[in-house]
N, C-alpha and C positions, 0 to 999 in steps of 0.2 A: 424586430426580434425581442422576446421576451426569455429575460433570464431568472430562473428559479437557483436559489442556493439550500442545502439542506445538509445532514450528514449523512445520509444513506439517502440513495435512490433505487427504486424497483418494479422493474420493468413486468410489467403482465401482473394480473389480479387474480391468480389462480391459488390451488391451497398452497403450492412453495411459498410465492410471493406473499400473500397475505402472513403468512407465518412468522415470516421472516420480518415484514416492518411490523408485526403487532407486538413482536419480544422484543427488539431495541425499540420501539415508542413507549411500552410500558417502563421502560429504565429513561425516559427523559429524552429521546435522541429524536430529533428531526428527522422525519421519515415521509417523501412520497413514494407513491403507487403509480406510476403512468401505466395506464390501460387503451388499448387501443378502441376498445367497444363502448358505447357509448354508456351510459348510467343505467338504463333500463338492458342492457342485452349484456352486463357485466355479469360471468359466473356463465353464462352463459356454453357450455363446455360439451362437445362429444364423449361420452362415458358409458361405461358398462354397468355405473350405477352402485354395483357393489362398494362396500366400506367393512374394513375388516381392524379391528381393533382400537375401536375409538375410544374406550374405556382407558385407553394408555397415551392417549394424544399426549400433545403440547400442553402447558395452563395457560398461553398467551392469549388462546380461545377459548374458551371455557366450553364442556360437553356440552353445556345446558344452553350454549348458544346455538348449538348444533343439531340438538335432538329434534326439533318441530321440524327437520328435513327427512328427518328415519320414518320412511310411510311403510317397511316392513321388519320388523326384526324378530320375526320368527322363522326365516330362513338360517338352517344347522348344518346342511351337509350341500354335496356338488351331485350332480346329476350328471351322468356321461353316456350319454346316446350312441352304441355302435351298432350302427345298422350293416355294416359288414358280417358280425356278427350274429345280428338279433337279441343284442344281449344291450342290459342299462345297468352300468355301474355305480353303485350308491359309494358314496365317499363322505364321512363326516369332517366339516372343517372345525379345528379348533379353534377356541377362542371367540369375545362377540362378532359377530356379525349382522351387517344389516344393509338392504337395499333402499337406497336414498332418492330424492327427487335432486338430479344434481344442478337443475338451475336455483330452486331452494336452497340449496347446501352453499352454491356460487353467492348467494345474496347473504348466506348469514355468515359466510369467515367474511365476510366484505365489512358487513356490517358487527365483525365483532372486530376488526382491526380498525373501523374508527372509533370503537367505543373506547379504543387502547390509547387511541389518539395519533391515528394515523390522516395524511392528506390523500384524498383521491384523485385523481387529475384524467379525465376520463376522452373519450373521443382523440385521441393522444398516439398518432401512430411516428412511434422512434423507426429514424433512418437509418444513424448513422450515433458512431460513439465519438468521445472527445479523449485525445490522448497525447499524452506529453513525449519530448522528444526520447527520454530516459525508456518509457514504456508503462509507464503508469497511467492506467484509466482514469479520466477528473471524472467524464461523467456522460451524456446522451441527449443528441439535438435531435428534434421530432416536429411536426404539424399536426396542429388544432385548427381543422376550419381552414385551413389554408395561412396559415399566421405560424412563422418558423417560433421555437419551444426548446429554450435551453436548458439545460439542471447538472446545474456543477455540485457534488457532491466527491468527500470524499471514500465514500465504497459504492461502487454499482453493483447492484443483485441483479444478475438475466434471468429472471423469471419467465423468461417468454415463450417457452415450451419446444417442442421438437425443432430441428434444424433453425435454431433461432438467428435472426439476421446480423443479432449483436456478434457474435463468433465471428460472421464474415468480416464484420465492420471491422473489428480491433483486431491490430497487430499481435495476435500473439504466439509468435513464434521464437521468440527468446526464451518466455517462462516455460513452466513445465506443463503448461493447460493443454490438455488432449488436443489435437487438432485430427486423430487419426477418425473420421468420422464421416459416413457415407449413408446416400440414401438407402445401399442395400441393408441395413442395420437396422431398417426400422419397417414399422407394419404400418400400412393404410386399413381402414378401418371406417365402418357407416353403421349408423344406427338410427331403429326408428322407436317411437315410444308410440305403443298399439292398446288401444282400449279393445277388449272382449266383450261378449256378451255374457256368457257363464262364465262362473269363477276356473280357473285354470285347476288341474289338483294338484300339480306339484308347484302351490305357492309356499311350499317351506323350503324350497331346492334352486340350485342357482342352474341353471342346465346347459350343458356343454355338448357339441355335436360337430362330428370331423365336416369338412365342406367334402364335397363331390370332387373339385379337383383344386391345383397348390396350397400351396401351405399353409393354410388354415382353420378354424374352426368357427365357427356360429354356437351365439349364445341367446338363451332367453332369461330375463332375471326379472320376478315378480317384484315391482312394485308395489303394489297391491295383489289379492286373487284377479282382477281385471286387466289393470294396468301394466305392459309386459315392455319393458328395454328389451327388443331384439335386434340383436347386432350378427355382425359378421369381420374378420378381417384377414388379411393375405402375409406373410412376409415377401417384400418389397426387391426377395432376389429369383422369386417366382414371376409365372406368365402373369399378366395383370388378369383379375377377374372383376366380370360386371356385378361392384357389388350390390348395387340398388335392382338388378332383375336377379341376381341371385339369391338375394335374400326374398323378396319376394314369392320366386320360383319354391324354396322350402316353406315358407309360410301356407302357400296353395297346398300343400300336403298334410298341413296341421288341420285336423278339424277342430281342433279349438278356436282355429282363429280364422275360423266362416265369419262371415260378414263381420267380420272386425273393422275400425276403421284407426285409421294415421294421427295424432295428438302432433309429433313433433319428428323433425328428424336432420342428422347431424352428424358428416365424415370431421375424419381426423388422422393426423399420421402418431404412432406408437413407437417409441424407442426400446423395439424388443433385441436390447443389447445391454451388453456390461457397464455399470457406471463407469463414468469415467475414470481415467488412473487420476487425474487432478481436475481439478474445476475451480484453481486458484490461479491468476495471474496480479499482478503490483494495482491495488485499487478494484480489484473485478472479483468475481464468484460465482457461479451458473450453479443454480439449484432445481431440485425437479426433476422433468422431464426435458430440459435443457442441459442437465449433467448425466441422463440417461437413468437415473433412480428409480427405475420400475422392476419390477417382479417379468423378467425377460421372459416366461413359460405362461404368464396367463395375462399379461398387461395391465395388474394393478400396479397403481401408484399413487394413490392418495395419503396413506400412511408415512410408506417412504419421503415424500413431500413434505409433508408437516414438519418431519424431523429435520430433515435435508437444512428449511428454511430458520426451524430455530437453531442449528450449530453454524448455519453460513453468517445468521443476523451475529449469537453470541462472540463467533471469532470476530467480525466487523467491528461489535463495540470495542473490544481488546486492544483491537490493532487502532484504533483512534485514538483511545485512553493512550494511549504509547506515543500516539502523533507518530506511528509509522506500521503504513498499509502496505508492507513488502509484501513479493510473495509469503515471502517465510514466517512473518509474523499472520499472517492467516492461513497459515498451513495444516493449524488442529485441525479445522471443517474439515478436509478430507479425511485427518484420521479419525475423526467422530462418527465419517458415515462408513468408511471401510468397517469400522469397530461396530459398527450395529447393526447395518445390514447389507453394507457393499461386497463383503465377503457373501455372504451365501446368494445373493443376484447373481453372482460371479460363475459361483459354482452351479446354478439352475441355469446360466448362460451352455452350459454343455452341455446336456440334455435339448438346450434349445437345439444347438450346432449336430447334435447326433437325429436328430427326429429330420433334417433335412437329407442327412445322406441314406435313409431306410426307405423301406416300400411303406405309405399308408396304409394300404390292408394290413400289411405284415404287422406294424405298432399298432393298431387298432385290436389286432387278435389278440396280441400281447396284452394289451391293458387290460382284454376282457376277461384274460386269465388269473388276472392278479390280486393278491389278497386289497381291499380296500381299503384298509384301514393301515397297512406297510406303504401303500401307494398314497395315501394322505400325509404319512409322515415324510414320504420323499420331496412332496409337493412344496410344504411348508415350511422345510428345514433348510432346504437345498441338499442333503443328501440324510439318507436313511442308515441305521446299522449294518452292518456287513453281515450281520448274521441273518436277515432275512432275502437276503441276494443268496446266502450260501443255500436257503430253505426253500427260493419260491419254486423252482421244478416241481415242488410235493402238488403245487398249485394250477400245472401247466393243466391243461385239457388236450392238449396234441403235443407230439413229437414234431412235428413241423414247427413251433417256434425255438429250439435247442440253439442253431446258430444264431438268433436272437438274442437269446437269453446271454449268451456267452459274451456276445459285444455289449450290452449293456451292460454287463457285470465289471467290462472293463473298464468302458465310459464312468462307473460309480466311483470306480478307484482312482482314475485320473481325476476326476471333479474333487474327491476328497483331498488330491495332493494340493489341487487348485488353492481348494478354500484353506488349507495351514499353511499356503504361500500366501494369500491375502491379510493372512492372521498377523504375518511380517512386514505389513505396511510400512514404511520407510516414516521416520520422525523428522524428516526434513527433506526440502525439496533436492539437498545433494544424494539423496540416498535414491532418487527414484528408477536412474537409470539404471542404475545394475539392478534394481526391484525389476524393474520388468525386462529387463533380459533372460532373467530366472523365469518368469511370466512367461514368458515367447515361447522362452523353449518345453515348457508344462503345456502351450497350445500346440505346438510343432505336434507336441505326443497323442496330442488328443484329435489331432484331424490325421494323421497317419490313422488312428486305430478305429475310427468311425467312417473315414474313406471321404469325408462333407469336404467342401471346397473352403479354404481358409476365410472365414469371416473379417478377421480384423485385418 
């Protein structure tokens, strides 16, 4: 057995993890990366490709490491295909955006976290975690090549993405780290990257499309006019669908993409759920898509990430500088991501839980009625003003979506009591429990009034 000692260790090389050892290495601090995939298939990531506010990143990375991944960024707006309708809803997104080559974009946070002076440790798949009798995580025992791989550290980062093994591995059932976490919470998901022949016309548009049946949608997102991420994906409490002939099966309908052929292609599961209430326990920290940091309504997280990894690295340094890695003393991370964006995930978390309990045709009619650009700002805020719920009827095209309208007007209001209940994130791990009993009973009201089956 071979033993590695460092002060942080971080599991998975994705943009959390990378983020997270490039801001404590740039401040001095011993930092590995154990990665499971070997050096050439590192970054290497199922993705929708999209990237939306890079201009605001981390500095641990710098843009300009990142930009020779951006092969489009003159995509402005969403494209929403309802063929129920016959109708394609243009939607402007705010803010940059840009569709990435994400095994490029995998290789350059890689290679901007060792320029930060990070270790990579690659072909490294972690078992199993190391934990003291008290409950304090030292650190994670793994194989390389068949040769067992120690790394005593004091913080572990779980950067290792949806239902990660480290959670199973450590006890933590004392602190206050979420353990309430289930496959139905998350989405499976497959994509393929499709070279065309003619340039596509909507390569300024990210394009969105209900599936045929459970709960999902299909995406095509120009890489280039040629070069198309087309995906698809399910929520995981629906009938399973065949997503490699289902996607297919709508591609056969696209004439753009006649004799097209296959580049690459790559499943994945999505935590299209609420961040976690914590992602701190004594020595540990789950960032990412390991702490559920995605955008619950369309499955980004890349942004979220970035930041996730520099406030779990920042509290990590804190609580070392202290020589004490309690829960409590790394307790900011969680209120640094409630405070930026774990609130309104929270509140686009019930929208998610409402679109399960309605008819697809029915939400599909709906959206094709809606003003576009009130429906952009519900997207990207997690909720919209009240005054354009009181106004959109002016916008209806039938009288048959009314009792629609009325439950989702409700749904907004309950999401907004959500999100200034999240706004009261608790400043210490003794405050959590009565936080989310307040919490519970804001979801009680929100699955009574949407009729969906309790998610959490």
């Amino acid at each position: 057995m071979t033993t590695h000692e460092c002060d942080i260790v971080v599991v998975g090389a994705g943009t959390a993890g990378c983020y997270a050892a490039a801001t404590a290495a740039r401040e001095g601090y011993d930092v590995v990366v154990v990665e499971r995939k070997d050096e050439e298939e590192a970054g290497h990531i199922a993705c929708g490709d999209a990237l939306k506010g890079a201009d605001a990143f981390p500095e641990a990375i710098p843009k300009s490491q990142l930009e020779p991944s951006f092969t489009n960024t003159g995509v402005d707006h969403g494209r929403f295909e309802i063929p129920q309708e016959n109708t394609v809803l243009e939607i402007p997104v705010p803010g940059e955006l840009a569709v990435i080559d994400r095994w490029e974009y995998g290789r350059r946070i890689i290679e901007g976290a060792e320029n930060a002076g990070v270790e990579f440790h690659y072909d490294t798949v972690v078992k199993d975690v190391t934990q003291r009798s008290d409950g304090r995580v030292t650190g994670v025992r793994g194989k390389r090549k068949g040769d067992i791989q120690r790394y005593d550290a004091d913080v572990v980062v779980d950067a290792a993405g949806s239902l990660s093994i480290l959670q199973d591995k450590a006890d933590l059932q004392d602190p206050t780290f979420d353990t309430n976490v289930t496959y139905s919470q998350f989405c499976s998901a497959y994509r393929e990257i499709v070279e065309v022949e003619e340039p596509v016309p909507w390569d300024d548009a990210l394009v969105f499309k209900p599936t045929e049946r459970a709960a999902g949608y299909l995406w095509y997102f120009p890489r280039t006019d040629t070069e198309i991420n087309a995906g698809l994906g399910f929520q995981m409490t629906e009938e399973p669908m065949h997503l490699v002939d289902d996607l297919k099966r709508d591609l056969r309908t696209r004439p753009e993409f006649e004799n097209a052929t296959v580049e690459d292609k790559l499943g994945a599961a999505l935590p299209t759920r609420r961040p976690y209430d914590s992602a701190t326990a004594p020595g540990f920290m789950a960032v990412g898509d390991a702490a559920g940091h995605v955008n619950p309504t369309t499955g980004g997280g890349i942004a979220g990430a970035a930041y996730a990894g520099k406030y779990a690295a920042e509290a990590a340094m804190d609580a070392i500088e202290d020589g004490d890695v309690s829960e409590a003393n790394l307790w900011e991370y969680n209120q640094r991501v409630m405070d930026h964006f774990g609130a309104r995930y929270a509140g686009l978390d019930v929208y998610n839980i409402f679109s399960t309990a309605v008819d697809v045709d029915d939400l599909m009619g709906l959206l094709g009625a809606l003003p576009a650009t009130k429906l952009a700002e519900a997207l990207y805020s997690g909720s919209a003003n009240v005054g354009w719920w009181l106004k959109v009827q002016t916008a209806i095209k039938s009288f048959g979506h009314w009792d629609l309208i009325y439950d989702l007007y409700q749904t907004k209001s309950l999401a907004d009591d959500l999100i200034d209940h999240y706004e009261k994130y608790p400043s210490r791990p003794q405050g959590l429990e009565p936080w989310q009993r307040k919490r519970d009973s804001l979801m009680e009201d929100i699955y009574e009034t949407t009729g969906a089956d309790p998610k959490y």
